[in-house]
C-alpha positions in Angstrom: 48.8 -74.2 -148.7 47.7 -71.7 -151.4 44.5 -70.1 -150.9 42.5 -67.6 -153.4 40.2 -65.6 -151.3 37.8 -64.0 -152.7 35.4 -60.9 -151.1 34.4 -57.8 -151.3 32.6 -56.0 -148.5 33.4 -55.3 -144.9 31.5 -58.7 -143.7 34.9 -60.5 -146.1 37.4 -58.4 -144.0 37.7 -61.0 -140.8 37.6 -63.7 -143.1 41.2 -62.1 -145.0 42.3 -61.5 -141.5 41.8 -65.1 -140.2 43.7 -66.3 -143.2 46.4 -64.2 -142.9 47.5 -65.1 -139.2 46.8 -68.5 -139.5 49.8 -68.1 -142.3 48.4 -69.2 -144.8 49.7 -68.5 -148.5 47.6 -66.2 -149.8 48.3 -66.4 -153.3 45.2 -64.2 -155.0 42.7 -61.8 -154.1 39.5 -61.5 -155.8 37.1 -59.1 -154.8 34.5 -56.6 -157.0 36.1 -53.7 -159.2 36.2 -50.0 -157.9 32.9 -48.6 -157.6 31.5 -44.7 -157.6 30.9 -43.6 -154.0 30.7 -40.7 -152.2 29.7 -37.0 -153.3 32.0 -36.9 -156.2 31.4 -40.3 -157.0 35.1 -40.7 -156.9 35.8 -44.5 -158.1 36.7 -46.8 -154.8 38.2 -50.1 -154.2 36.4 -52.0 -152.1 37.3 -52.9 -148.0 38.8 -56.1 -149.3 40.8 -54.5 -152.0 41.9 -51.9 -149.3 42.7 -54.6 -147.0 44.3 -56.9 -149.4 46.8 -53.4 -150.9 47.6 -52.9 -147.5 49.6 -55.9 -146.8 51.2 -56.4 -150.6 48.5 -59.0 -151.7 48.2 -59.9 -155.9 44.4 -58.2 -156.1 42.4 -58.7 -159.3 38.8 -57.3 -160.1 37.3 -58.8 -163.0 33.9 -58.2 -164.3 33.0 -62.0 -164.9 34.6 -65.2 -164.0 32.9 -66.5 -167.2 35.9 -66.0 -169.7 38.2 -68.4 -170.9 40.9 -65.7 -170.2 39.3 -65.0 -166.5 39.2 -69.1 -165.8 42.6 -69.8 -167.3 44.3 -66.5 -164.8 42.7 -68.4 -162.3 44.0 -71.7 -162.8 46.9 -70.1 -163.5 47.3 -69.5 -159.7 47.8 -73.5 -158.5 45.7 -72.8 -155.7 45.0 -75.5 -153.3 42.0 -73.9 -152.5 39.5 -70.7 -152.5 37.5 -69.1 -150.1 34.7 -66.9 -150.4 33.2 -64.7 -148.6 30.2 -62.2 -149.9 32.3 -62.3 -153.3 28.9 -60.9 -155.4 30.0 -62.4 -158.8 29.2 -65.9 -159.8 31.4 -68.7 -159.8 30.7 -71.0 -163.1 31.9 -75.1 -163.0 35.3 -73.8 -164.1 36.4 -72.1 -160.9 34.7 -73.9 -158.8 36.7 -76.9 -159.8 40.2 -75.1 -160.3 41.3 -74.9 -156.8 42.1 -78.8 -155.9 40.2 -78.5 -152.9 37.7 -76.9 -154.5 36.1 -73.7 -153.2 34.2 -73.1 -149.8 32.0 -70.2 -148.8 30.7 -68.5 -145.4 27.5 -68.5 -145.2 25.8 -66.6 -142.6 22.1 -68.1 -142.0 21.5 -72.2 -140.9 21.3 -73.8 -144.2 19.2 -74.7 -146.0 16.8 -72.0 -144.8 17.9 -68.8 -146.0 20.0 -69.5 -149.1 20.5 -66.5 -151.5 21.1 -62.6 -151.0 19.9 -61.5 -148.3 20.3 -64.2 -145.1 21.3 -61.7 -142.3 18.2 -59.7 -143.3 15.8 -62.1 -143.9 16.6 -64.0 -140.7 15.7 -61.2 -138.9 12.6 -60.1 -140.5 11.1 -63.5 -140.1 11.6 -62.9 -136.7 13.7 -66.4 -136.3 15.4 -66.3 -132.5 18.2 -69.0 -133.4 20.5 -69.0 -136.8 23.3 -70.4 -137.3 26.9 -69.7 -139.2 27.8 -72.3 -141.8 30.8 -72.9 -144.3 30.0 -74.7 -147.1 31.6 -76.4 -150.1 30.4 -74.6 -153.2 28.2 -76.0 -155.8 26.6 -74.8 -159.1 23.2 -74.1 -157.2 22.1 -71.5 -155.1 23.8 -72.2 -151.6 23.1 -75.4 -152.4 26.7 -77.2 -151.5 27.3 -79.8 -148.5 27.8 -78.2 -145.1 31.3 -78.8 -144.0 31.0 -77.3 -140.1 28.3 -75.1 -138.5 28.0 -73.2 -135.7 24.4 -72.7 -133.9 23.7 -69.0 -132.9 21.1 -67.5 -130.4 19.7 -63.9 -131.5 19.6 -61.8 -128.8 16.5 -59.6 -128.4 16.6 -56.8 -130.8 19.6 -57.1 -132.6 19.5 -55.6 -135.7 20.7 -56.7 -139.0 24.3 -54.2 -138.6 25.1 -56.5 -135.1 24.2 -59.5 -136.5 26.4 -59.1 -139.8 29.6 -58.3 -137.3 28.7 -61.3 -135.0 28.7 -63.9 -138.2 31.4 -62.5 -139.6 33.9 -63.2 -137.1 32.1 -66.1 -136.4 32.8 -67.6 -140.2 36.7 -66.3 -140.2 37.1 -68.1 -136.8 35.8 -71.3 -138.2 37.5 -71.2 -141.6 41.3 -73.2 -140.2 39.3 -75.8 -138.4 37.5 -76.6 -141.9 40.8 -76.0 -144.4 42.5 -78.1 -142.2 39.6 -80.9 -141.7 39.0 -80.5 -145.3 42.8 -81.3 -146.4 43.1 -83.7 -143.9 39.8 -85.6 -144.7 38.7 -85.2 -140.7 35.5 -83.6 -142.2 32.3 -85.5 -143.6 30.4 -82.7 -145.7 26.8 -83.2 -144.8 24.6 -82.4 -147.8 21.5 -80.3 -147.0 18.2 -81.1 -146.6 15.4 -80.9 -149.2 13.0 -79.8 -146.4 12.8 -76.8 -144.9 14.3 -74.6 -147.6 13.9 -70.7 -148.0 15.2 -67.9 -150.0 16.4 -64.9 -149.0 15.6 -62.9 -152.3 17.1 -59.6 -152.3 16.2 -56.7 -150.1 14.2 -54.4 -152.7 11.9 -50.9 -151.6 8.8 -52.6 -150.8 10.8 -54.4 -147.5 11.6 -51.1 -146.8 8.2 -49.4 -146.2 6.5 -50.4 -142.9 2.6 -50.8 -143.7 0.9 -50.0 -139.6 -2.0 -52.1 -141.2 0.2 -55.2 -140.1 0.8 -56.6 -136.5 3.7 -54.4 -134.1 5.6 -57.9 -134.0 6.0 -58.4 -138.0 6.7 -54.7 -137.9 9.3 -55.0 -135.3 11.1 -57.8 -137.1 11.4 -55.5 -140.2 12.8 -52.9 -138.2 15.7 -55.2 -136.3 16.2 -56.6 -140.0 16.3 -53.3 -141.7 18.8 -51.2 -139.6 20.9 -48.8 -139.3 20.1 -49.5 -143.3 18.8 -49.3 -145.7 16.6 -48.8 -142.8 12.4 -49.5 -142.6 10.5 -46.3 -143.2 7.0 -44.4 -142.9 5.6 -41.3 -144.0 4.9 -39.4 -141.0 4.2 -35.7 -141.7 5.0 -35.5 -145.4 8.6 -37.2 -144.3 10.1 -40.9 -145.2 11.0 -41.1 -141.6 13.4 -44.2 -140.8 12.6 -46.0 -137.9 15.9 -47.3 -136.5 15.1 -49.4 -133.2 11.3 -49.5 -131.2 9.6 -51.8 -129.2 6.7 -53.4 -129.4 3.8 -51.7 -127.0 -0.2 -51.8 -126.1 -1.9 -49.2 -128.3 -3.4 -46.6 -127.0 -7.2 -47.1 -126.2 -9.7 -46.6 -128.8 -6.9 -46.1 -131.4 -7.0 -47.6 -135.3 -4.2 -48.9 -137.2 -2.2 -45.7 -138.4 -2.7 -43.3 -135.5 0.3 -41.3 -135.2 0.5 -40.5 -130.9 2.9 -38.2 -129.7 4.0 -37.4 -126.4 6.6 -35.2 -124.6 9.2 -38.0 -125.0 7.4 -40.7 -126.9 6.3 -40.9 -130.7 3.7 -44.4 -130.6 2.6 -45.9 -134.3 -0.2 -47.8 -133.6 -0.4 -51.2 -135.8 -3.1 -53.4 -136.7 -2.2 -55.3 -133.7 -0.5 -53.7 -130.8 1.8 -50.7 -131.1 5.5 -49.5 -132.0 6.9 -47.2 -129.5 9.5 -45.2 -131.6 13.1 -45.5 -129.8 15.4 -44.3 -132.9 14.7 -42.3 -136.1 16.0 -40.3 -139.0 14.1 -37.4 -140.5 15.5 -36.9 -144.1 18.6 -35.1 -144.1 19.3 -34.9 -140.7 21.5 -37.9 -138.2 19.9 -40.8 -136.2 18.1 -39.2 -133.4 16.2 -40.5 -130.3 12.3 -40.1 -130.5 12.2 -37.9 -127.4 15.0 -35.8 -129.2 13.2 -35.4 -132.8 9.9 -34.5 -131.1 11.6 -31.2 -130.0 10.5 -28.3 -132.5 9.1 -30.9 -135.3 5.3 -29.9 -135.9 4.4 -33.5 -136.5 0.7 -33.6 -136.2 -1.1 -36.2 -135.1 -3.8 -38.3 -136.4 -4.1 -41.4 -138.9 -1.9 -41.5 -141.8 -4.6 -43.2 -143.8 -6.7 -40.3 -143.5 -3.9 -38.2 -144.6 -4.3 -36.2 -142.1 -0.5 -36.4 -140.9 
């Protein structure tokens, strides 16, 4: 069977992997063009592209997939089908109907809540305890296709966004033979998605990223878990944009407000609207992840309410 896959972050990489020892014929690799990274904003492929280089495979990059000479290179492949997995360009009626199987996607939230951008993130920062993996038969709309398997999953207690991606990623690549097989041998029945119970998981922008302690620890906690190790939720504490990288959710202090920074020999406590955070894991600008009780030694963090500005 020929197979276009097409990725381009490290969430695609078990997905290649999958494909390749199940033996399948790999004849195209899609995947986003070199981007500017690091100091010297040297240009650099992707993890797929790196992957895909690695063991000889025919990688292309275009800019759009909207181009009669882009769709024609594609069909140009005979594949029997494509998969895709966090591709990040849109797939117009062309493509999507070049592969005779069609093209199928990963999808790492339980459809159809979550569709969009952002699932691992959101799903986390609505504080939802179950998810699920799905892989899904692509359509014009937004994650809109018919479900062809899926794979309940239970969130463990405060697992962040980073543990989350690696567990649903090698959750979709293992389930990807059982559905190119069920799907060519017609063992499958796609289930199309509900109309009820739909949400969007619009991308992550800077507001998500502040934490406002005039909200409840719990929403607050949920941000955090969805947020790390990044782009990571944030607070000014001291003049800093302070990351907050893991906490728990704790009684506040007696006779404290909303915004009272407390500080103790080991403990840094941000006291919420409702309840408290108790500060496990930050990062001060410019320096690495440290543990609360580590960052309080020699930072002259005063204390006080942020809204009075007097921290």
């Amino acid at each position: 069977m020929r197979v276009i896959f097409m990725g381009t972050p490290a969430f695609a990489l078990p997905a290649l992997n999958a494909l390749m020892a199940a033996g399948y014929d790999i004849c195209a690799v899609y995947t986003q063009p070199p981007r500017p990274a690091g100091r010297g904003l040297k240009l650099s492929p992707s993890p797929v592209h790196q992957l895909a280089s690695q063991h000889q495979l025919s990688v292309y990059t275009p800019t759009s997939l909207k181009t009669v000479e882009a769709q024609e290179m594609f069909r140009a492949h005979e594949a029997d089908i494509a998969v895709v997995a966090a591709y990040g360009l849109l797939l117009p009626r062309a493509i999507l109907e070049a592969p005779r199987m069609g093209c199928i996607n990963i999808h790492p939230s339980d459809l159809p809540r979550w569709r969009g951008a952002a699932p691992i993130q959101r799903t986390l920062m609505a504080g939802d305890r179950h998810t699920a993996c799905c892989i899904m038969q692509m359509a014009e709309g937004l994650d809109t296709g018919d479900v062809l398997l899926r794979r309940p999953f239970t969130i463990a207690e405060g697992m962040n966004a980073a543990e989350l991606h690696d567990a649903m990623a090698q959750m979709g690549a293992a389930m990807l033979p059982e559905a190119i097989s069920g799907l060519a041998a017609h063992t499958i029945t796609p289930q199309v998605q509900s109309t009820q119970g739909v949400t969007y998981a619009h991308k992550l922008t800077k507001d998500d990223c502040t934490l406002d302690l005039r909200k409840s620890a719990s929403e607050l906690y949920h941000q955090i878990c969805g947020l790390a190790p990044s782009p990571a939720a944030h607070v000014m504490l001291g003049g800093e944009a302070v990351k907050i990288l893991a906490a728990v959710v704790s009684d506040a202090p007696k006779g404290s407000r909303a915004g009272d920074i407390h500080r103790g020999e080991n403990a840094l406590i941000l006291t919420c609207a409702e309840g408290a955070l108790t500060v496990n894991t930050l990062k001060r600008p410019g320096k690495s992840a440290q543990s609360a009780s580590e960052a309080l030694r020699g930072w002259s963090l005063p204390t006080g309410n942020i809204f009075s500005n007097n921290a």
